[in-house]
Every structure is written in C-alpha cells, then in structure tokens.
C-alpha positions as CSV (number, residue, x, y, z in Angstrom):
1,X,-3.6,-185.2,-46.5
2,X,-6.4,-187.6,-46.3
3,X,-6.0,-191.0,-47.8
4,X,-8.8,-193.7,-48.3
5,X,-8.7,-196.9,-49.5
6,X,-12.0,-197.2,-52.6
7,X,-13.3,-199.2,-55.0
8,X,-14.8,-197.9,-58.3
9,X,-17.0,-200.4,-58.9
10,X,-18.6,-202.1,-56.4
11,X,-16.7,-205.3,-56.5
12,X,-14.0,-204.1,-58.2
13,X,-10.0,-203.9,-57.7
14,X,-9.1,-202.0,-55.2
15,X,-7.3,-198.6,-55.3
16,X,-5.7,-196.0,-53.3
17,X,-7.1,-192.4,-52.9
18,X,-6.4,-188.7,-51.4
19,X,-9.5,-186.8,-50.1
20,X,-9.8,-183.4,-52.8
21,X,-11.8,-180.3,-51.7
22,X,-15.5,-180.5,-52.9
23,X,-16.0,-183.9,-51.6
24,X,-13.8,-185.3,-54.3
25,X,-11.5,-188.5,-54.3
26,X,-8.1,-188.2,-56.9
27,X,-7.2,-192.0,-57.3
28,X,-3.4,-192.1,-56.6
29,X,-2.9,-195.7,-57.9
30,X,-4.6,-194.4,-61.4
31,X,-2.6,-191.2,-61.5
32,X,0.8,-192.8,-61.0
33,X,0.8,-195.0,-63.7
34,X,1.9,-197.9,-61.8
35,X,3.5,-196.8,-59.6
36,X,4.1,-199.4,-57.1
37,X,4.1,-197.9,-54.1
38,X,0.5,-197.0,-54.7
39,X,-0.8,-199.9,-54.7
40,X,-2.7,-199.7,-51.4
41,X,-2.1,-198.4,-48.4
42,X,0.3,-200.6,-46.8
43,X,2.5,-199.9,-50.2
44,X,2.0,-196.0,-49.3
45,X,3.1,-196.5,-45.5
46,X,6.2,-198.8,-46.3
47,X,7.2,-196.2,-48.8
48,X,7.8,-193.8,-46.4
49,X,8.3,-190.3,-46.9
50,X,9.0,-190.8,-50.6
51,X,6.0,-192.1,-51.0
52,X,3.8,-188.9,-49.4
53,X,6.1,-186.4,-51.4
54,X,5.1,-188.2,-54.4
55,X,1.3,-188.4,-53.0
56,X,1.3,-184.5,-52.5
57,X,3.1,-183.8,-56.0
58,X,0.0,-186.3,-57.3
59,X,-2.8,-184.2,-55.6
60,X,-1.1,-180.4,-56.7
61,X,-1.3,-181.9,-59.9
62,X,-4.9,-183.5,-60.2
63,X,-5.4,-185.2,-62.8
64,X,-9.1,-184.4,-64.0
65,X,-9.7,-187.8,-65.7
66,X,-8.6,-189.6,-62.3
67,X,-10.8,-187.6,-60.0
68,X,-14.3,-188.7,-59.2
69,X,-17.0,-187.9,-56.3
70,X,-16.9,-189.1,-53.3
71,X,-20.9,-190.6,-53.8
72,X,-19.4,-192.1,-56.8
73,X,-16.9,-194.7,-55.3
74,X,-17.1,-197.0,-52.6
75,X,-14.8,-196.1,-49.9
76,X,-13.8,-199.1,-47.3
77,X,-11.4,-199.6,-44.7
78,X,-8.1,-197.3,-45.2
79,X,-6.4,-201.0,-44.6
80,X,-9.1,-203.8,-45.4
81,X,-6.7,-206.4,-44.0
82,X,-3.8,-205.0,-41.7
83,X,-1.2,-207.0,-41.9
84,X,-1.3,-207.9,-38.0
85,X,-4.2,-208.0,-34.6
86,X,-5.4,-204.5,-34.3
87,X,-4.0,-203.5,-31.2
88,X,-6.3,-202.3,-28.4
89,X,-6.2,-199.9,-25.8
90,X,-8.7,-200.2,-22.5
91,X,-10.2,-197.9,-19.7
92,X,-7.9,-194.7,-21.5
93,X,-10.2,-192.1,-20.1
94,X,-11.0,-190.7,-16.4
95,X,-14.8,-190.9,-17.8
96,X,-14.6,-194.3,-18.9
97,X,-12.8,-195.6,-16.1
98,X,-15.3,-194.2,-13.4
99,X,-18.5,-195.0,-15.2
100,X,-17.4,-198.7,-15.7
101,X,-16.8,-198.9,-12.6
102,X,-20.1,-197.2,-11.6
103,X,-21.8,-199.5,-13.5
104,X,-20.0,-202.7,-12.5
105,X,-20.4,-202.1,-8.8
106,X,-16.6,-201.4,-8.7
107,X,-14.3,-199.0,-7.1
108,X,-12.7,-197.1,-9.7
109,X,-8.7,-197.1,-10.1
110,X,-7.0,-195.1,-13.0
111,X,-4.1,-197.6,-14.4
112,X,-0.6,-197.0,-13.8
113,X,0.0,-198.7,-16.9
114,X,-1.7,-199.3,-20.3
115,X,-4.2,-202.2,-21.2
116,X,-3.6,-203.8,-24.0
117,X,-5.9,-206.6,-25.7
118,X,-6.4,-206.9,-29.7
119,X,-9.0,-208.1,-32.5
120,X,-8.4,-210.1,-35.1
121,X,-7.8,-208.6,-38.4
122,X,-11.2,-210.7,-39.9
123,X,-13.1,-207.9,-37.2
124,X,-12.0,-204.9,-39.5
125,X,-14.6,-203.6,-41.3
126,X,-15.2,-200.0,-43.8
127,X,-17.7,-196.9,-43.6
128,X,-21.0,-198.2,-44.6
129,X,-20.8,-202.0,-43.5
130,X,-23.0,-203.7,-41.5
131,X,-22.3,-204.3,-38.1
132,X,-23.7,-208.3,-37.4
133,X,-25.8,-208.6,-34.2
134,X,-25.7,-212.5,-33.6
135,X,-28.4,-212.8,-31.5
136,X,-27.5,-216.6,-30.8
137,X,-24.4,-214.6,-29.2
138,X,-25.3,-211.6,-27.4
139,X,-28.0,-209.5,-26.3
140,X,-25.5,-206.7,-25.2
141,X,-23.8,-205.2,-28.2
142,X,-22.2,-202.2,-27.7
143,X,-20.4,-199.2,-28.9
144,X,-17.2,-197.3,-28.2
145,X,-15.8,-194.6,-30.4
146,X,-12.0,-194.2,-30.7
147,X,-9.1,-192.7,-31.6
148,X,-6.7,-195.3,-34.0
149,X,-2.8,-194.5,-34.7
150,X,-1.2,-196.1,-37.7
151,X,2.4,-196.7,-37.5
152,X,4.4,-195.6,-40.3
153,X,7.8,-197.0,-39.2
154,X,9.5,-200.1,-37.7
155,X,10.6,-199.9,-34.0
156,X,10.8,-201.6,-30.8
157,X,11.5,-200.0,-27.5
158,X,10.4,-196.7,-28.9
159,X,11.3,-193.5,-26.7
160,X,7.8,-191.8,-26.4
161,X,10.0,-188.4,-27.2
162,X,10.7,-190.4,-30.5
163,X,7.3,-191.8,-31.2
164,X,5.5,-189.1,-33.3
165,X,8.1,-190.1,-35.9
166,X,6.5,-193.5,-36.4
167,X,3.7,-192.5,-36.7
168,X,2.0,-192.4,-40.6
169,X,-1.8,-190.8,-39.4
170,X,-4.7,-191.4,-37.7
171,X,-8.1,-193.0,-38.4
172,X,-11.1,-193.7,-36.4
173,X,-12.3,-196.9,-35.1
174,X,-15.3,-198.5,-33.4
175,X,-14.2,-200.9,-30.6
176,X,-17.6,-202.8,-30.3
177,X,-18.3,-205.1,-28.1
178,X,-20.1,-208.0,-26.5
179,X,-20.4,-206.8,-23.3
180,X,-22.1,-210.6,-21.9
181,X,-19.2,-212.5,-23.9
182,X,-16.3,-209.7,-22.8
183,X,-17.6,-209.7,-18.9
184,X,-17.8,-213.8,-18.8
185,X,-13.7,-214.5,-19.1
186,X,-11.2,-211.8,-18.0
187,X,-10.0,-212.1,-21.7
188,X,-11.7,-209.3,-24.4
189,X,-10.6,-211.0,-27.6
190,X,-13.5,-212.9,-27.8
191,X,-16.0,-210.2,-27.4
192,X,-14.2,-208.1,-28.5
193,X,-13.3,-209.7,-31.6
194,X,-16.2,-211.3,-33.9
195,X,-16.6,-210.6,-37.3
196,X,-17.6,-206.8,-38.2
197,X,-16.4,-205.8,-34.8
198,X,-14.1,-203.3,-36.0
199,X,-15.2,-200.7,-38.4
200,X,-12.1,-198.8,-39.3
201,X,-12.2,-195.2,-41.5
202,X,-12.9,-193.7,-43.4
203,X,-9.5,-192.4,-44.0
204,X,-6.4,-191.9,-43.0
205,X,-5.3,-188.5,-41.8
206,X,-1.8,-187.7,-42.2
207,X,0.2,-187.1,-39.1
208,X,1.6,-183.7,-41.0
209,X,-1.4,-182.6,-40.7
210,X,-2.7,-183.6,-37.7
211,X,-3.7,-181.3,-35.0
212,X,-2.9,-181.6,-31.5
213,X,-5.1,-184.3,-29.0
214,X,-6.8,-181.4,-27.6
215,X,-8.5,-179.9,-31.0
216,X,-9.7,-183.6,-32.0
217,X,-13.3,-184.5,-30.3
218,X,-14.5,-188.1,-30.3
219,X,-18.1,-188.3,-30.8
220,X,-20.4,-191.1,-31.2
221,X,-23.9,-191.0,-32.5
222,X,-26.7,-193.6,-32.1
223,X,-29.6,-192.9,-34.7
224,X,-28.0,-188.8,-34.8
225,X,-28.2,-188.8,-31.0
226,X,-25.1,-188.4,-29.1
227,X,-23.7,-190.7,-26.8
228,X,-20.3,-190.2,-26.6
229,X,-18.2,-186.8,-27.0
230,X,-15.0,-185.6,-25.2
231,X,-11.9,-184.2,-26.4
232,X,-9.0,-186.6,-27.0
233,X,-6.2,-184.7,-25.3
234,X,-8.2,-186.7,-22.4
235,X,-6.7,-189.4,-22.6
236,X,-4.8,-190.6,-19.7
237,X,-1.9,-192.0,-21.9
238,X,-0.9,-190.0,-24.7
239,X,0.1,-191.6,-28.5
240,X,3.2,-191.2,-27.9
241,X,2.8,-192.9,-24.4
242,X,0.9,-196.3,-25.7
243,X,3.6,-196.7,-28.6
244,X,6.7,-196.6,-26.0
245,X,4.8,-199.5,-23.8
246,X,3.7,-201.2,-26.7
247,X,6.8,-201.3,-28.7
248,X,8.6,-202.3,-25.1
249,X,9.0,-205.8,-26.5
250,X,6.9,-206.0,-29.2
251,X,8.6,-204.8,-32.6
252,X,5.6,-202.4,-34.3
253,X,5.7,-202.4,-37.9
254,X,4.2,-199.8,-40.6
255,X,0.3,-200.6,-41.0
256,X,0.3,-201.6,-37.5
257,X,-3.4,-200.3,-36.4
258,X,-3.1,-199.2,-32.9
259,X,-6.8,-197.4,-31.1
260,X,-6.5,-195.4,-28.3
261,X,-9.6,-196.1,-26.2
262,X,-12.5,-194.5,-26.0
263,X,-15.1,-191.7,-23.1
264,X,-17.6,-192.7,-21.5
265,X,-21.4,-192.8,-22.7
266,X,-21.2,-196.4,-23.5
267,X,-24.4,-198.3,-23.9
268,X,-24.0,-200.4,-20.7
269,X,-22.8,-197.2,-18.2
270,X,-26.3,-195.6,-19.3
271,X,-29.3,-196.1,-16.7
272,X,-31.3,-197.5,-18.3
273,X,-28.5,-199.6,-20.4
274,X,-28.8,-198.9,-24.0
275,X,-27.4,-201.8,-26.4
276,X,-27.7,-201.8,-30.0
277,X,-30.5,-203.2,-31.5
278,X,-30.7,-204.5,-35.5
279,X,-31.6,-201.0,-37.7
280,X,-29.3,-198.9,-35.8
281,X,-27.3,-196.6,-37.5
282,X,-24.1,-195.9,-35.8
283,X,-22.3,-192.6,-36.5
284,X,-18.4,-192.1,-35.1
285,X,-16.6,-188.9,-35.9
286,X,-14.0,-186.6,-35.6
287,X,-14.2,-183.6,-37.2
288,X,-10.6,-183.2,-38.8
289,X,-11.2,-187.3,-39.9
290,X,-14.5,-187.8,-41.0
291,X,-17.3,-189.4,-40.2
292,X,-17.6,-193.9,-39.6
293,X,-21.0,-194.7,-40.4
294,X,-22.1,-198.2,-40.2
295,X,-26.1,-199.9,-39.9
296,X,-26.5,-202.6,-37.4
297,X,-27.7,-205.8,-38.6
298,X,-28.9,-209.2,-37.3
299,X,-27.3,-212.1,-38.4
C-alpha cells in the first residue's frame, strides 16, 4: 500500500492516509475512529504488522464519507518530523562516483565501505514546498534524486540476510545541496543540511509491495527536463547492505529515514554546470512511488 501523511485543510491537524485507485486518499486516522495507532505515521510504523493488517482491512472497506481527492488535501512529508537525523548515504553509484570525480579533477575510487553523513530533521520538507535558495549562502544549489528506506523495526548489528525485515517501505528524497558550503569542510552536514534541504514524499510505499531494486528508476527533472535517470538495482551497496553497516553500532529504530544515494547528472558534473536558480520547478520520481515536486525559491 501507499501511505501519505495530509492535511485537510490547509493548516489543519494532521492525519494519516492510504493512496485509493482514481487518485483518491482514504484517511485512515478518520476511518478508525481513534484508533491510536493511526495517528500518524510514526504511530503506524511502531505498530507493526498489526497496524498494516488493520490499514489493509481499513482500505477493503473504504469508507465513502472518509475518502477525498487527492487535489483536495494537502499532502506533506510521510514523516514531517522523523524522530531522529535523516541518515545519508554518499557516492552509491558507479555513475556518481566517476562523474564527481570527473568533475573535481579527481581519480575516481569506488568505496569499499558506505559513506554516511546525515541532515537535520528541520531539512525535511513535503511535495509542493519550496526549496529556499539563500543567496547570502550559495550560488551552487544543487539536486540529487534518491532512493529513502524507512525502518519499521528496532535493531542493531543487523545481518543484511535479516534486513528486509526492518524495513516498513520506501519513499523518495531529494539530497540537495550546497555544493560551495559541502566542498569548503570535508564535513556535508552543513551543506547538506539547511532548512528545506530535504524534501521527503510523497508517500510511503510499503515494503510488501515493493518491487525489486532493478524495476525502480530514479529520475530527476529540472523544469520537465531530465537530468538524472538510472535504475536503482545500481547501486553499489544494496538496502540491505547500508542497514547491516549502519545498524553496526548504531541501534536503528522505526521511522528511522535512511536515503540511498543518488546517479549521476548532478548540476555541478554537467559542462557547463547547471545549479538551481529561484523559479525552478524540481520534479523527482519513481514510478511505483510517485512523483516529489517542489519550486525553488530565494530567500
């Protein structure tokens, strides 16, 4: 299934949702008359398998008065505040790795181990938010389209052979970036982390019904041109791969947000560079997901 995290009314209390056919949302959090576990969506995830049995029985049933269209509701971030740092994954693609490289001036290596790096959860961001350009900040924002796990159970030194069973679904994110205030420390947080730097959505699919890496495309549009596509069974360390380094150490819980990295395309590995500019719209998809759709604006 495909859960979403909407608002009513603009401004309103937030509620939890399941994707209908017809481009329809069932509000779970109406339809179980108070039912706590839907709440939200960290509610959902900490319920656990209960809680998606009782999701599905809620979505055979639909409930007429609790269903509305999708143009109808304001949809935001599955999780508008995870409960933790997004975690981060770097250089997770062949393409990536040699075009950064190309474009740095740098020999490129493929890592023998992930890299890791995170943005605060004030960075997280829905569908149809505004990406800030602070030009006081940058001149080089850019865009990377990714791939995002969400853990559904607690673990820590998860066997990868054991990892698909933490994990709730998937979501897309945007990593973007700063590249003048990522290059000028060896640290990303900083630009990689400002506020509205990580549009998150715009739901959640469920790992049930999740295909395999290599039938989900990552694709990235820059005013509905393509920059970025290329499958995600790419990626030179597997879901299951990241969670058993991650979780060496470092107990993951459910909500965690964890994105997988992203291809090449990005702005700066383009001759000429191409950056974002304010009036940009910014378009990432993946087919079985959805599309992330967010304007760029300037501060």
């Amino acid at each position: 299934m495909k859960l979403l995290t909407f608002t009513i009314h603009e401004g309103g209390p937030t509620r939890l949702g399941a994707m209908l056919p017809g481009q329809e949302v069932l509000d779970l959090t109406g339809a179980s008359n108070g039912d706590a576990h839907f709440t939200s969506m960290l509610t959902l995830i900490e319920a656990g398998s209960e809680g998606l049995s009782r999701a599905a029985d809620l979505i055979h049933r639909e409930a007429p008065s609790h269903v509305h269209p999708i143009g109808g509701v304001s949809v935001l971030s599955p999780i508008p505040r995870p409960a933790k740092n997004v975690y981060c994954v770097g250089l997770n693609f062949r393409s990536h790795v040699e075009q950064n490289a190309a474009a740095l001036g740098e020999s490129a290596e493929i890592p023998d181990v992930p890299l890791f790096f995170s943005k605060p959860v004030t960075s997280v961001i829905g569908t149809g938010e505004a990406i800030v350009l602070d030009e006081r900040l940058t001149s080089k924002l850019d865009y990377e389209v990714e791939l995002a796990i969400v853990i559904g159970r607690r673990g820590t030194w998860i066997d990868p052979k054991q990892a698909n069973d933490h994990i709730f679904g998937y979501t897309i994110a945007n990593d973007v970036s700063a590249r003048d205030l990522q290059w000028r420390t060896s640290q990303f947080l900083y630009g990689k982390g400002l506020d509205t730097y990580c549009p998150l959505g715009p739901a959640i699919l469920t790992a049930d019904e999740a295909p395999g890496m290599d039938e989900l495309t990552l694709e990235l549009l820059v005013n509905n041109e393509m920059r970025q596509s290329e499958s995600a069974g790419h990626m030179l360390f597997s879901p299951a791969e990241v969670i058993g380094w991650l979780s060496s150490g470092i107990t993951l819980e459910p909500g965690d947000i964890i994105t997988l990295g992203t291809p090449g395309g990005c702005g700066y590995q383009t001759t000429p560079t191409r950056f974002l500019s304010p009036g940009d719209i910014v378009e990432c998809r993946v087919s079985a997901i959805g599309s992330l759709i967010n304007p760029v604006k300037s501060a």
